[in-house]
BALOBA-1460 file (C-alpha; in Angstrom, 3 decimals):
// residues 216
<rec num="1" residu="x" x="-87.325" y="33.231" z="29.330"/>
<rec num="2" residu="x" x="-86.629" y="34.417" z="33.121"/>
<rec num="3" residu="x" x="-84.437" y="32.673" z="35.646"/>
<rec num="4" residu="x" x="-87.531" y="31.858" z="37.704"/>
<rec num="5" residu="x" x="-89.335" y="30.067" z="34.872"/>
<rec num="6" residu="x" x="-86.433" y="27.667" z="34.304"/>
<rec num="7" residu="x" x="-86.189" y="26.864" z="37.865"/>
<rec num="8" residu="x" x="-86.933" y="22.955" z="38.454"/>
<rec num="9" residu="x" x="-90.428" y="22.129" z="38.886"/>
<rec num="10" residu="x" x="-91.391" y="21.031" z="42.142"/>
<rec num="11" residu="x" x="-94.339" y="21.022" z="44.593"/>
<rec num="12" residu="x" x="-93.241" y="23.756" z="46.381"/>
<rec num="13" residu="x" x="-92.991" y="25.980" z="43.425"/>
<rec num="14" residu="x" x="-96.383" y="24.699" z="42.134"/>
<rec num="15" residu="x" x="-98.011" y="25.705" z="45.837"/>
<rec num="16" residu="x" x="-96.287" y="29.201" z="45.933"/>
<rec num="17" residu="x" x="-97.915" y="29.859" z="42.343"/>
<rec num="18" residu="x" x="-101.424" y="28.965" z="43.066"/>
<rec num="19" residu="x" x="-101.075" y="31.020" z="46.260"/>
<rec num="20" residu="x" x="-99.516" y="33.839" z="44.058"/>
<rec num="21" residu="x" x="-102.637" y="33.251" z="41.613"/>
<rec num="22" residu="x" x="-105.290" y="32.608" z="44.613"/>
<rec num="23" residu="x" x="-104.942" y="36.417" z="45.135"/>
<rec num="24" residu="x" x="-105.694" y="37.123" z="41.534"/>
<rec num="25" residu="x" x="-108.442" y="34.864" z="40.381"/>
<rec num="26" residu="x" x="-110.094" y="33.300" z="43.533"/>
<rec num="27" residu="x" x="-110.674" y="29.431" z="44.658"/>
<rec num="28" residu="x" x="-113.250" y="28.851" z="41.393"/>
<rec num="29" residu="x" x="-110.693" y="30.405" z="38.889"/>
<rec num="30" residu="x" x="-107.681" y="28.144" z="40.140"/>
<rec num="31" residu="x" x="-107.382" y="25.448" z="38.096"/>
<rec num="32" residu="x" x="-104.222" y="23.177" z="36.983"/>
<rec num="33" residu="x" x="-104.557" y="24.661" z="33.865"/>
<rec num="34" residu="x" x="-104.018" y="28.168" z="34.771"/>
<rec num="35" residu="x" x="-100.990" y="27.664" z="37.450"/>
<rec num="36" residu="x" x="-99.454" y="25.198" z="34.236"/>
<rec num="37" residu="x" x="-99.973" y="28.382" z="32.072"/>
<rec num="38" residu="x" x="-97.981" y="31.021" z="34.561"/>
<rec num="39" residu="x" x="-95.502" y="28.125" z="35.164"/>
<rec num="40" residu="x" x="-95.057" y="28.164" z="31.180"/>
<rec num="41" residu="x" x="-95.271" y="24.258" z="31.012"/>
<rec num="42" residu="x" x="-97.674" y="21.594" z="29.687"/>
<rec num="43" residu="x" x="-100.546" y="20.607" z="32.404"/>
<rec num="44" residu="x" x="-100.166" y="17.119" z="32.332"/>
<rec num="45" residu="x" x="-96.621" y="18.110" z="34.182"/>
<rec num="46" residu="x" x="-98.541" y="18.807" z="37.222"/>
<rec num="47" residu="x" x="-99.327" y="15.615" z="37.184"/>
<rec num="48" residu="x" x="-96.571" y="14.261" z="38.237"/>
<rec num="49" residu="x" x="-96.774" y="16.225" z="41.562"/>
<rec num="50" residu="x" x="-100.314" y="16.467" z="42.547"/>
<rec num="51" residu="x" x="-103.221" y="13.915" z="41.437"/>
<rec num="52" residu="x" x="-105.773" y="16.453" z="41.530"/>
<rec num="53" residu="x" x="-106.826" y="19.560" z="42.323"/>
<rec num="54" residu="x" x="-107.545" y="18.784" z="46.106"/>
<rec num="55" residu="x" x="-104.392" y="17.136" z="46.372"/>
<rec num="56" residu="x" x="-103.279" y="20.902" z="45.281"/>
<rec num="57" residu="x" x="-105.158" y="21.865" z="47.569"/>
<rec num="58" residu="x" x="-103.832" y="20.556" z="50.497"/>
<rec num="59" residu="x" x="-99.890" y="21.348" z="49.596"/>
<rec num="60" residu="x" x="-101.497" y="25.292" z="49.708"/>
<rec num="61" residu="x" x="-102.975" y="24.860" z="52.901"/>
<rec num="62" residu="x" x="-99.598" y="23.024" z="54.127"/>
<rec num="63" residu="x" x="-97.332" y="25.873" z="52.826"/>
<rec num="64" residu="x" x="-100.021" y="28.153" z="54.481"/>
<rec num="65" residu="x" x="-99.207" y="26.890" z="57.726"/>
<rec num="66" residu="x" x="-95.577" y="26.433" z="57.274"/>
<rec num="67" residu="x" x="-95.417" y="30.655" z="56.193"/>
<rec num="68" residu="x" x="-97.751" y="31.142" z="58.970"/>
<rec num="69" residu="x" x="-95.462" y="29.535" z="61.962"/>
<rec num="70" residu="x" x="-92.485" y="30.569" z="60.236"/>
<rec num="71" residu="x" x="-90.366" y="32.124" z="62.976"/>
<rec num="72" residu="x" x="-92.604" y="31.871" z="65.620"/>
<rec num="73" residu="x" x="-91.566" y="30.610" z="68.964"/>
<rec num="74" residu="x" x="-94.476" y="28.894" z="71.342"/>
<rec num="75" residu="x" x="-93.843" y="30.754" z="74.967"/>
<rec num="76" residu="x" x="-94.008" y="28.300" z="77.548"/>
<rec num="77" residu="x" x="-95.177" y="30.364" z="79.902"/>
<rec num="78" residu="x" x="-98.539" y="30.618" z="78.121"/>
<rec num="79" residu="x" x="-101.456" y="30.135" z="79.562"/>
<rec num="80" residu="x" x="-104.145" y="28.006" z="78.475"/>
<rec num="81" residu="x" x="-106.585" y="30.621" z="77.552"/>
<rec num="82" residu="x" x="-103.231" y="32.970" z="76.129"/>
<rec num="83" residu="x" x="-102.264" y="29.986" z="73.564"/>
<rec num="84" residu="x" x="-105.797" y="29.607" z="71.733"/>
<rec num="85" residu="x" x="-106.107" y="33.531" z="71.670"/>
<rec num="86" residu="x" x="-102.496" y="33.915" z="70.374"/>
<rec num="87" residu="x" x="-103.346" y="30.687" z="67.858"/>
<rec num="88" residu="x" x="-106.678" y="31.539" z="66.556"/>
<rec num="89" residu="x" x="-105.641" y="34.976" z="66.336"/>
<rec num="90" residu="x" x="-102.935" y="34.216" z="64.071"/>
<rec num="91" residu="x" x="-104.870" y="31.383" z="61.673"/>
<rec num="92" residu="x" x="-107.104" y="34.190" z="61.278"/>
<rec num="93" residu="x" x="-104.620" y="36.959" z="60.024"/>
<rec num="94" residu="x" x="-102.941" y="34.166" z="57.740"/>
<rec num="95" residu="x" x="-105.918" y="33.274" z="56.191"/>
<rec num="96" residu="x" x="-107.184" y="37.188" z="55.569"/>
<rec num="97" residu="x" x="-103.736" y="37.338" z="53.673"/>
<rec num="98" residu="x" x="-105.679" y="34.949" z="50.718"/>
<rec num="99" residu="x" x="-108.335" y="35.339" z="48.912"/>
<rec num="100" residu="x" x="-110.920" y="32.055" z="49.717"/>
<rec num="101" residu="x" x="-107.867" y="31.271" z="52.035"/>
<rec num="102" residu="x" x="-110.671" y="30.037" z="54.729"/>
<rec num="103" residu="x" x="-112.411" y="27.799" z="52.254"/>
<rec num="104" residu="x" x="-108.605" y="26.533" z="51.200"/>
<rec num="105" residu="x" x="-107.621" y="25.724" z="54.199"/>
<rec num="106" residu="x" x="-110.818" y="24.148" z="55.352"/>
<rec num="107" residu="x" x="-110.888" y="20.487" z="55.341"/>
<rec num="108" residu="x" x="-107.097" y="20.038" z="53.810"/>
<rec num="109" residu="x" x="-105.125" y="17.131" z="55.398"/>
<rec num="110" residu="x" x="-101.562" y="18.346" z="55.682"/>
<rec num="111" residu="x" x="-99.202" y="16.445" z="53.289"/>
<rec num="112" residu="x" x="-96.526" y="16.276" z="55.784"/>
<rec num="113" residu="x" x="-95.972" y="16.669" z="59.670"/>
<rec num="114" residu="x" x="-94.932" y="19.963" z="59.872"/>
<rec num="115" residu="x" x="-97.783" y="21.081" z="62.380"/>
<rec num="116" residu="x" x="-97.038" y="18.091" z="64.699"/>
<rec num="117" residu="x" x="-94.798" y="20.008" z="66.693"/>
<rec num="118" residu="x" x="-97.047" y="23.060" z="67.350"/>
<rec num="119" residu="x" x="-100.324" y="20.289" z="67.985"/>
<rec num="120" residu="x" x="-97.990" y="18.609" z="70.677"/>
<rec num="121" residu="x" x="-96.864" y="21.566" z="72.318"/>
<rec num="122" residu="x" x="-100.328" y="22.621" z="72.611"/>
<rec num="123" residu="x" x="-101.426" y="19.282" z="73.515"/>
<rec num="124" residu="x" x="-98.904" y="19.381" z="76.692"/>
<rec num="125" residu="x" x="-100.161" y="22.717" z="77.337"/>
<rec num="126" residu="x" x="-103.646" y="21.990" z="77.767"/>
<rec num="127" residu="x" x="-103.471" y="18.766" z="79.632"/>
<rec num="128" residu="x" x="-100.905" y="19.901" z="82.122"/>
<rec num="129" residu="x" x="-103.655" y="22.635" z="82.944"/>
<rec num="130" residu="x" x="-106.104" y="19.759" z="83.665"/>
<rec num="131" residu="x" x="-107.631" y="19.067" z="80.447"/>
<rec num="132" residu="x" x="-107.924" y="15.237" z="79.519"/>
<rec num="133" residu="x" x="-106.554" y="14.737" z="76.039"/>
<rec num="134" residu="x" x="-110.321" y="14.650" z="74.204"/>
<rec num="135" residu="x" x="-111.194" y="17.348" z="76.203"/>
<rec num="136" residu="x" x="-108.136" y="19.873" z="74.872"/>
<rec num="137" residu="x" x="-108.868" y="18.205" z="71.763"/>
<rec num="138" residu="x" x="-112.435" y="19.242" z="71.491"/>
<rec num="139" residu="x" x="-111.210" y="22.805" z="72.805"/>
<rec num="140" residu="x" x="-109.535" y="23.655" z="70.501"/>
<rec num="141" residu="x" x="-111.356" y="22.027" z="67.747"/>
<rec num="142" residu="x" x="-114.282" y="24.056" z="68.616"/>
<rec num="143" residu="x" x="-111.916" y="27.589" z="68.619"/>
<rec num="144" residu="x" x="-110.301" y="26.022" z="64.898"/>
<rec num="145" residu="x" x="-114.218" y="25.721" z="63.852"/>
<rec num="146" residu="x" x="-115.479" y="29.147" z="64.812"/>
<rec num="147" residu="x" x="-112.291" y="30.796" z="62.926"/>
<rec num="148" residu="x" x="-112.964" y="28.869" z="59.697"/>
<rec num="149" residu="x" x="-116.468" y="30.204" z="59.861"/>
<rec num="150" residu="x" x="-116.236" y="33.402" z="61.033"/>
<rec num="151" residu="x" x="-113.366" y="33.969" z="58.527"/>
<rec num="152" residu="x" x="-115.121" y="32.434" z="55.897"/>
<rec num="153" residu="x" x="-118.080" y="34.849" z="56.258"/>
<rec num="154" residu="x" x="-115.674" y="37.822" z="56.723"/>
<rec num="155" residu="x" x="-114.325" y="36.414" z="53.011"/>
<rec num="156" residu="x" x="-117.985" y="36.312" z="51.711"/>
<rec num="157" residu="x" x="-118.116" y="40.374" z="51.945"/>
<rec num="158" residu="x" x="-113.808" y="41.131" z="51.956"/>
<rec num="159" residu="x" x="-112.863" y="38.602" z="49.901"/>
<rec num="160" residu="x" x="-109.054" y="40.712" z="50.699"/>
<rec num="161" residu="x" x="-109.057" y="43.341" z="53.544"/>
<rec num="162" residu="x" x="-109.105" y="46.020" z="50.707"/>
<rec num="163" residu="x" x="-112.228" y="44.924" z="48.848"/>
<rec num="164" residu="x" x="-115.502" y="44.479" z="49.464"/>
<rec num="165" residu="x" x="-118.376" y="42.552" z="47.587"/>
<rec num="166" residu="x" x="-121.080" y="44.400" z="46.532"/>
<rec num="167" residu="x" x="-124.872" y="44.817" z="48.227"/>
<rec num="168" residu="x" x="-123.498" y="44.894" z="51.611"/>
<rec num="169" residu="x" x="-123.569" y="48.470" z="51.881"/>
<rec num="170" residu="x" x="-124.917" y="48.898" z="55.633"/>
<rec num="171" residu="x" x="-127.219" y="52.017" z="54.859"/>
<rec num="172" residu="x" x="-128.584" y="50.472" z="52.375"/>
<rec num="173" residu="x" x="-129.545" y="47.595" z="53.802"/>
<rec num="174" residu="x" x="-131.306" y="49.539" z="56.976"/>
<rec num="175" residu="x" x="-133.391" y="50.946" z="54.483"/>
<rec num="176" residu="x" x="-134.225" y="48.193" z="53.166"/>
<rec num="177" residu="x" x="-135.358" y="46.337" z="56.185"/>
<rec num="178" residu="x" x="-136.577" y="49.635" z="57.441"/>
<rec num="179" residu="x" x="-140.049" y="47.818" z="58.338"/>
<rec num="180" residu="x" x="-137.809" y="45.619" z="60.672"/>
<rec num="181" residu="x" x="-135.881" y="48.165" z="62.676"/>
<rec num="182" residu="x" x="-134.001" y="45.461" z="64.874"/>
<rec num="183" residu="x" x="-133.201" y="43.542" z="61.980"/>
<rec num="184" residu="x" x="-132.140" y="47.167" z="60.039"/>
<rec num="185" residu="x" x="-130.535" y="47.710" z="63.027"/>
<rec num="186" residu="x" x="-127.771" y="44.521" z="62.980"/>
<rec num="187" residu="x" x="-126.129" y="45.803" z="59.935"/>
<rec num="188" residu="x" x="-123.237" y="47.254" z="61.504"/>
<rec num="189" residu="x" x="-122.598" y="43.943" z="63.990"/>
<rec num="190" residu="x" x="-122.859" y="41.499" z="60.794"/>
<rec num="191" residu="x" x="-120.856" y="43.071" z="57.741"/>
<rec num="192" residu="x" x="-118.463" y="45.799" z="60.089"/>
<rec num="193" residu="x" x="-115.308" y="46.014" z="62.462"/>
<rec num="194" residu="x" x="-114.686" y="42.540" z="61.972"/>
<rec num="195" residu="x" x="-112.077" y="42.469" z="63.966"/>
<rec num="196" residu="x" x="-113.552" y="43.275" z="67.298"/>
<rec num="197" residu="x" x="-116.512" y="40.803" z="66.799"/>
<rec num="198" residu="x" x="-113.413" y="37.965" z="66.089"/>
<rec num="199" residu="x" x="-111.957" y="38.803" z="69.481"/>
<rec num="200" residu="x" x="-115.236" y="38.930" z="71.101"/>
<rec num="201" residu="x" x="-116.350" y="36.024" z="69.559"/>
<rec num="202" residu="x" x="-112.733" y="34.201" z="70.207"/>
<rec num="203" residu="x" x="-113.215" y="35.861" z="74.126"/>
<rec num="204" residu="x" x="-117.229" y="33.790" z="74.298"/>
<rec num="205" residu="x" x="-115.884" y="30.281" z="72.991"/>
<rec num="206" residu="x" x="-112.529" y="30.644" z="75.678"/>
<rec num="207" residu="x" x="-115.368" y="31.500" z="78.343"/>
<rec num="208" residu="x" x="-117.678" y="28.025" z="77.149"/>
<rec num="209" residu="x" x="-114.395" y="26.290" z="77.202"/>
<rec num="210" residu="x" x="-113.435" y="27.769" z="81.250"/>
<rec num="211" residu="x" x="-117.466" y="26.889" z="81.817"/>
<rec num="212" residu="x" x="-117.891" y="23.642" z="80.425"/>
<rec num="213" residu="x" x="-114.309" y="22.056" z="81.689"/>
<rec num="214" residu="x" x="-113.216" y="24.827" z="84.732"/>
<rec num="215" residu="x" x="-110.350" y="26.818" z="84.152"/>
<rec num="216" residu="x" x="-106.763" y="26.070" z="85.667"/>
C-alpha cells in the first residue's frame, strides 16, 4: 500500500480526492462510494467527516476557493470596475479547471471563513467609491450570477477546455436551421470563442452596474 493511502483521513484529503475524481467521472458519477473506493477505506468512514454528499459538496467548493486565492494579493489601488473584472475573471478560469466545477460551486455555503477577507476588502472597495453596502452587494452579486451561468453553459458543450460534447458542431447546426438563416447564423456567438463573449459579457454587466448606480 502507498505512503499516500496511509496518510490520516481528513476532510481535506477527502475534498482533494473528489476534485481529483471530479475531472474523471463528472458531478453525477461522484458519489461517497467512489472517493471511499480510491481512498481504499470503508464508506461509512466518510461519515465521520461529511453528513452527505452536499456537505461534500461544499468542502470542494471551499478548497476551490482557497486554491483559487492562493497567493494572490488584492491591489489597493484597484478600481472599482478593475476588482470585479480581475474577480470574475479569475472564478471563471478556476472553475474551467473542473469538470461541473460551475454547478459545484453553485449554491455551496463555505464551511469556514476563508473568503471573508477577500468579501471585506471588496466590500471597502466598493463603498469607498460611493456604493452603499446593498448596492456593492447587489453588484457584485449580479457579476457572481452571470459567471455561474455563463460558465455553466460553457460546461454544457466543454465540459474541460479540451473536450467538447457532441451535436454542437456549428456547421452542422447552420444547416440545420438553414430555413432560419439568423438563427443558423448565431452558431458561432453561442457554442465559440468563449472567452471573448465572457469579457464582453463581464464588460455589459460593469456598464449596467456604472448606469444603474454612476461610476466613481
Amino acid at each position: 500500500m502507498s505512503t499516500e493511502r496511509r496518510a490520516p483521513l481528513d476532510r481535506k484529503r477527502v475534498a482533494d480526492t473528489a476534485l481529483r475524481l471530479l475531472n474523471e467521472v463528472g458531478l453525477d458519477g461522484l458519489s461517497l462510494r467512489t472517493i471511499a473506493r480510491e481512498l481504499d477505506v470503508k464508506a461509512p468512514a466518510l461519515y465521520w467527516h461529511f453528513k452527505d454528499k452536499q456537505a461534500l459538496l461544499d468542502e470542494m467548493a471551499t478548497e476551490m476557493y482557497r486554491r483559487m486565492v492562493a497567493g494572490i494579493a488584492l491591489d489597493p489601488g484597484d478600481t472599482w470596475q478593475e476588482r470585479m473584472a480581475k474577480t470574475y475573471r479569475g472564478l471563471r478560469d478556476a472553475l474551467l479547471g473542473y469538470r461541473d466545477g460551475a454547478k459545484v460551486y453553485s449554491g455551496a455555503r463555505f464551511t469556514g471563513t476563508d473568503h471573508a477577507r477577500e468579501m471585506e476588502e471588496n466590500l471597502r472597495l466598493f463603498t469607498a467609491a460611493g456604493f452603499t453596502l446593498a448596492e456593492a452587494v447587489r453588484a457584485n452579486q449580479t457579476a457572481y450570477a452571470f459567471t455561474i451561468g455563463f460558465v455553466t453553459e460553457e460546461q454544457g458543450v466543454r465540459p474541460l477546455p479540451d473536450e467538447r460534447r457532441e451535436g454542437y458542431d456549428v456547421a452542422e447546426r447552420a444547416r440545420l436551421l438553414a430555413e432560419f438563416p439568423l438563427s443558423a447564423a448565431v452558431g458561432a456567438e453561442l457554442f465559440e470563442d468563449y472567452d471573448r463573449h465572457f469579457e464582453e459579457g463581464l464588460e455589459l454587466v460593469v456598464a449596467g452596474i456604472e448606469a444603474r448606480y454612476g461610476s466613481a
